[in-house]
C-alpha positions in Angstrom: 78.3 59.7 6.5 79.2 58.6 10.1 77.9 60.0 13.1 81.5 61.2 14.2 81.8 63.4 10.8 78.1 64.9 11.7 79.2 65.7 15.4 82.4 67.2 13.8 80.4 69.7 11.4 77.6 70.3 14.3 80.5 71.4 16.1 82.6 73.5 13.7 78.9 75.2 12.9 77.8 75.6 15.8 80.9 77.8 17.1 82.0 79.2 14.1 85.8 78.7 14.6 88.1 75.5 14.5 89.4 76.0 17.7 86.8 76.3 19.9 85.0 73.5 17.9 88.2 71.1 18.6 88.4 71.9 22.1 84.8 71.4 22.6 85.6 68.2 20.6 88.6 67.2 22.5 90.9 66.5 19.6 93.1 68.6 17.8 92.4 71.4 14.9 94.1 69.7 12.1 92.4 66.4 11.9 89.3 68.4 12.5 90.0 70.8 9.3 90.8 67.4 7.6 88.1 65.7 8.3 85.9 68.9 7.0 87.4 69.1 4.2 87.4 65.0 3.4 83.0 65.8 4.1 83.0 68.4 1.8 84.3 66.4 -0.6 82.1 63.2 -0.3 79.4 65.5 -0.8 80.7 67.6 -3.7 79.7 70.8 -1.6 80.9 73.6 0.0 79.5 73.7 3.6 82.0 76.8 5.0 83.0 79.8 3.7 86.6 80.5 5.4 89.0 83.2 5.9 91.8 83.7 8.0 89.3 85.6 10.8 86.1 83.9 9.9 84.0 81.3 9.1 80.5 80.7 8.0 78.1 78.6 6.9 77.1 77.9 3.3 73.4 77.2 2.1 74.5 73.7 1.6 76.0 73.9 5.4 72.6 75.1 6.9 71.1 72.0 5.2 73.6 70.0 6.9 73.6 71.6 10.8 69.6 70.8 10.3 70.0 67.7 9.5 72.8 66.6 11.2 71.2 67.8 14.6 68.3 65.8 13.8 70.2 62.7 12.8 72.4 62.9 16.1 69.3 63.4 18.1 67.6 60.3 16.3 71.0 58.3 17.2 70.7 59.2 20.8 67.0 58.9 21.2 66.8 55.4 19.6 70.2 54.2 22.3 67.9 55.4 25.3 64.9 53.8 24.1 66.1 50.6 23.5 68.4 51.0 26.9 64.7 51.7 28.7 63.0 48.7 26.9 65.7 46.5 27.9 66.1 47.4 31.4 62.0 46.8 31.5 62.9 43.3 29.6 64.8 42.5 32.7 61.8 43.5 35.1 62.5 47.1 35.4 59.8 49.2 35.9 57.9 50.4 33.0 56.6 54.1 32.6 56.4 57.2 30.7 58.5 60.7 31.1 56.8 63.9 30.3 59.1 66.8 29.9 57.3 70.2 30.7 58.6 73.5 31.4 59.6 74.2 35.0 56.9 76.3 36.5 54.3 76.6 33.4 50.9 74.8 33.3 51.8 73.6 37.0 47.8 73.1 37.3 47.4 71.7 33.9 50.2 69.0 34.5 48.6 68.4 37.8 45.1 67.2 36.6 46.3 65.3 33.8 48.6 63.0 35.8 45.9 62.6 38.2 43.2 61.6 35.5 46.0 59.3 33.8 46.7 57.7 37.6 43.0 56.6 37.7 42.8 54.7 34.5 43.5 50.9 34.8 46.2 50.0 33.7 48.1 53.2 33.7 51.6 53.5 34.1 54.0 55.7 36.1 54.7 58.8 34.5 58.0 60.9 35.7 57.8 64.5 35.0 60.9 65.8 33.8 61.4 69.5 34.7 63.7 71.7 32.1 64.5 75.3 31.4 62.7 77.5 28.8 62.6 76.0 25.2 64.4 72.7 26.2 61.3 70.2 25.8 61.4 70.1 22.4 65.2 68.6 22.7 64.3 66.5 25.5 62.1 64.7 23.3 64.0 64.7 20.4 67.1 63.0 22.4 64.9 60.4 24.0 65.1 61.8 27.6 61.0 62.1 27.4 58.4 60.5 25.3 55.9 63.2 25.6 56.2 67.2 25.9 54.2 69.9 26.8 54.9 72.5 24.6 53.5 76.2 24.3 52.9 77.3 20.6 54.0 79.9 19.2 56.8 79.4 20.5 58.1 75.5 20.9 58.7 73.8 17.7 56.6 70.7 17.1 57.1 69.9 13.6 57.9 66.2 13.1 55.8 65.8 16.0 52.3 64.2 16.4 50.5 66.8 19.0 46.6 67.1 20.9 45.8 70.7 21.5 44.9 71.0 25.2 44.0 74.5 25.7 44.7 77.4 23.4 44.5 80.9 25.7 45.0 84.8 24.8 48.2 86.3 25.6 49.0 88.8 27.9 52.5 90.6 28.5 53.5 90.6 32.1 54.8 93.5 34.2 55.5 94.5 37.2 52.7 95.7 39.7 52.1 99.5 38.8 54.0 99.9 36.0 52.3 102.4 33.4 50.3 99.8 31.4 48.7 98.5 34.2 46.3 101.2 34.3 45.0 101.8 30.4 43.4 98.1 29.5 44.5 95.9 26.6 47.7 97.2 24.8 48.6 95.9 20.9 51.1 93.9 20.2 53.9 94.8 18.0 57.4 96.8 19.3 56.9 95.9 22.8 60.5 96.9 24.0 59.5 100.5 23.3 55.9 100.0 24.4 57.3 98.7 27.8 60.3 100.3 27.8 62.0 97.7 29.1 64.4 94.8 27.2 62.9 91.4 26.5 64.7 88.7 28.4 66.9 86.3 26.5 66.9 83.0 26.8 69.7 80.2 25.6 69.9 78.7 22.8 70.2 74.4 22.7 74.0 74.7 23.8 73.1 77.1 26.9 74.4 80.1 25.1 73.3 83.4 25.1 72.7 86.1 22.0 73.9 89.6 22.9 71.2 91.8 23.7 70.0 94.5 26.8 68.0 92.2 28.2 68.7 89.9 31.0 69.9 86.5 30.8 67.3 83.8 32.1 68.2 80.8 33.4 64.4 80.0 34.9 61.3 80.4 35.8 61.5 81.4 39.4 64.3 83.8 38.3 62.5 85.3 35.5 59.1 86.2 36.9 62.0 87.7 40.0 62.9 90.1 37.3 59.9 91.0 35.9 58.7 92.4 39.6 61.9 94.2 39.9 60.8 96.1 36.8 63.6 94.6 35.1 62.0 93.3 31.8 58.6 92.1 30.9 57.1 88.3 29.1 54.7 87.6 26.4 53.0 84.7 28.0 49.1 82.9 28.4 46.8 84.6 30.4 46.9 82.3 32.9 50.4 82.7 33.8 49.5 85.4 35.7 48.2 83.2 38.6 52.0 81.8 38.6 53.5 85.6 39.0 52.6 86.3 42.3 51.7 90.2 43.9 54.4 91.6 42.1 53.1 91.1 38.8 50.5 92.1 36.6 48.8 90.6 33.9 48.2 93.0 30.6 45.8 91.6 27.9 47.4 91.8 24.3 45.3 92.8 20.9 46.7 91.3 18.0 49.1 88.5 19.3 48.6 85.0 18.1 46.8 83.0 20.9 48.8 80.7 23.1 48.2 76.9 22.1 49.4 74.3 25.1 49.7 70.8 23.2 50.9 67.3 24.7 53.5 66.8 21.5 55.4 62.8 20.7 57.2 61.3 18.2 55.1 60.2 15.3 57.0 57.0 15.2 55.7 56.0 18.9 54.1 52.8 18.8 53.9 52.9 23.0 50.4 51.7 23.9 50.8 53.3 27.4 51.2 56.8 25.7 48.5 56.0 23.1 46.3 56.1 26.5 47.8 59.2 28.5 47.1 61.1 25.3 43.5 60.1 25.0 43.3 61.0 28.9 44.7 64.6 28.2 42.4 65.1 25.1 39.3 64.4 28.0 40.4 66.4 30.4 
C-alpha cells in the first residue's frame, strides 16, 4: 500500500462522506471513489458499507483507520526525526521536546526540568504546550520525544512509560456548589450527581461529538467554566491548586487513581532521553 492510498481511506473514514473527504483532500470525488475501490480490491476486503445517504466502516475498515493512522504517524515522525538529526549534523543545536498538557502538572514539569538542567551533560529541553488529549499525537508524529501523559485517560500503549506520581481523583466544581459541603461523593453517573454536563473535548481532527456540555478548547477556559457553574472535571487531586477561588476540590470513592507517566517511543535509542528519564524516575 502507499501512503497516499492510506491518507485517502483515513480521510474517507474519518468524515464519513466522499465529499467532504475530497475537499479535505483537495482532489476530486471520483478518483477518490476509484482509488477506494482499487484498495478494496488489493486487499480482497470490504472496508465501507455504502448507500446513497451513508457510509460506514466495515470491521475490516476499523482495522485499517487503526492502522493506517499509526503508519502515517510513523511516516511523519521518522521525516522530523531524521530532519532534527540532520540539522544537528550540520551544528544545529541538539535537545529534547517534551509535550505536556497546557496548564497540568505545571509544578511537576517545573522540578523535573530543573533536576535534568543540573546533570552534566544535559541537554536543552523545549516544552511543547498542546490542548487536552493531544500529547499522545505529538509524540506519535514526531513533534516531541517525550510526553507527560495522565492515565486513565492518555493512551500509552506502544509506548515505553516511568510512573511519576499516581494521585486520587477528585471532581471539580464550582465554590459552593451542593457537593462541596457533604465530603467524598462515588463515582459513577456524575452528570446526574452534579447536575451539570461533562465538557467535551475534540477529538485528533479538532472536532467535536454532540453533547450538552460545553466545548473546550483549554485549560484556562475550562477551569473558567467550571467556576461559572457551567460543568464540572474528573481530575487529580492536586489540580485543585491550579483552579483558583472559584473552585472546589471533591474527593471521589471508587474512581481509578490518576497515574502521571513521562511516556517515549520504545524504539528511542536517544542517550540524552535515556538520562532525563532516569532524572524524572529520582525526582
Amino acid at each position: 500500500m502507499e501512503t497516499r492510498e492510506l491518507r485517502y481511506f483515513v480521510a474517507v473514514a474519518e468524515e464519513l462522506h466522499f465529499g467532504r473527504a475530497a475537499t479535505r483532500l483537495g482532489i476530486a470525488q471520483p478518483p477518490l471513489s476509484r482509488a477506494i475501490g482499487q484498495l478494496e480490491r488489493r486487499l480482497g476486503a470490504r472496508l465501507l458499507e455504502r448507500t446513497s445517504r451513508t457510509v460506514s466502516l466495515t470491521p475490516a475498515g476499523e482495522v485499517l483507520l487503526r492502522e493506517a493512522r499509526a503508519a502515517l504517524d510513523a511516516v511523519v515522525a521518522a521525516e522530523r526525526r531524521t530532519r532534527r538529526a540532520a540539522g544537528v549534523a550540520a551544528g544545529g543545536r541538539a535537545g529534547l521536546v517534551l509535550v505536556s498538557k497546557a496548564g497540568a502538572a505545571n509544578e511537576l514539569v517545573a522540578k523535573l526540568l530543573d533536576q535534568y538542567a543540573a546533570e552534566p551533560g544535559a541537554v536543552g529541553v523545549d516544552v511543547l504546550l498542546v490542548g487536552p488529549g493531544q500529547q499522545e499525537q505529538a509524540l506519535r508524529d514526531g513533534r516531541a520525544d517525550v510526553a507527560l501523559l495522565h492515565a486513565p485517560w492518555d493512551d500509552a500503549a506502544g509506548f515505553d512509560t516511568e510512573v511519576l506520581q499516581v494521585e486520587e481523583a477528585a471532581v471539580l466544581v464550582a465554590a459552593g456548589h451542593p457537593l462541596t459541603g457533604g465530603g467524598a461523593v462515588p463515582a459513577g453517573d456524575l452528570d446526574a450527581l452534579v447536575g451539570l454536563p461533562a465538557p467535551r473535548w475534540p477529538d485528533r481532527e479538532g472536532r467535536y461529538a454532540a453533547g450538552a456540555g460545553p466545548e473546550v478548547h483549554d485549560v484556562t477556559q475550562l477551569l473558567q467554566l467550571i467556576a461559572l457553574g457551567r460543568t464540572y472535571l474528573v481530575a487529580p487531586a492536586s489540580a485543585r491548586a491550579l483552579a483558583g477561588e472559584g473552585v472546589a476540590a471533591v474527593p471521589l470513592v471508587g474512581a481509578p487513581p490518576v497515574t502521571t507517566m513521562l511516556a517515549w517511543p520504545s524504539q528511542s535509542r536517544s542517550t540524552d532521553l535515556a538520562a532525563f528519564v532516569r532524572v524524572a524516575a529520582r525526582a
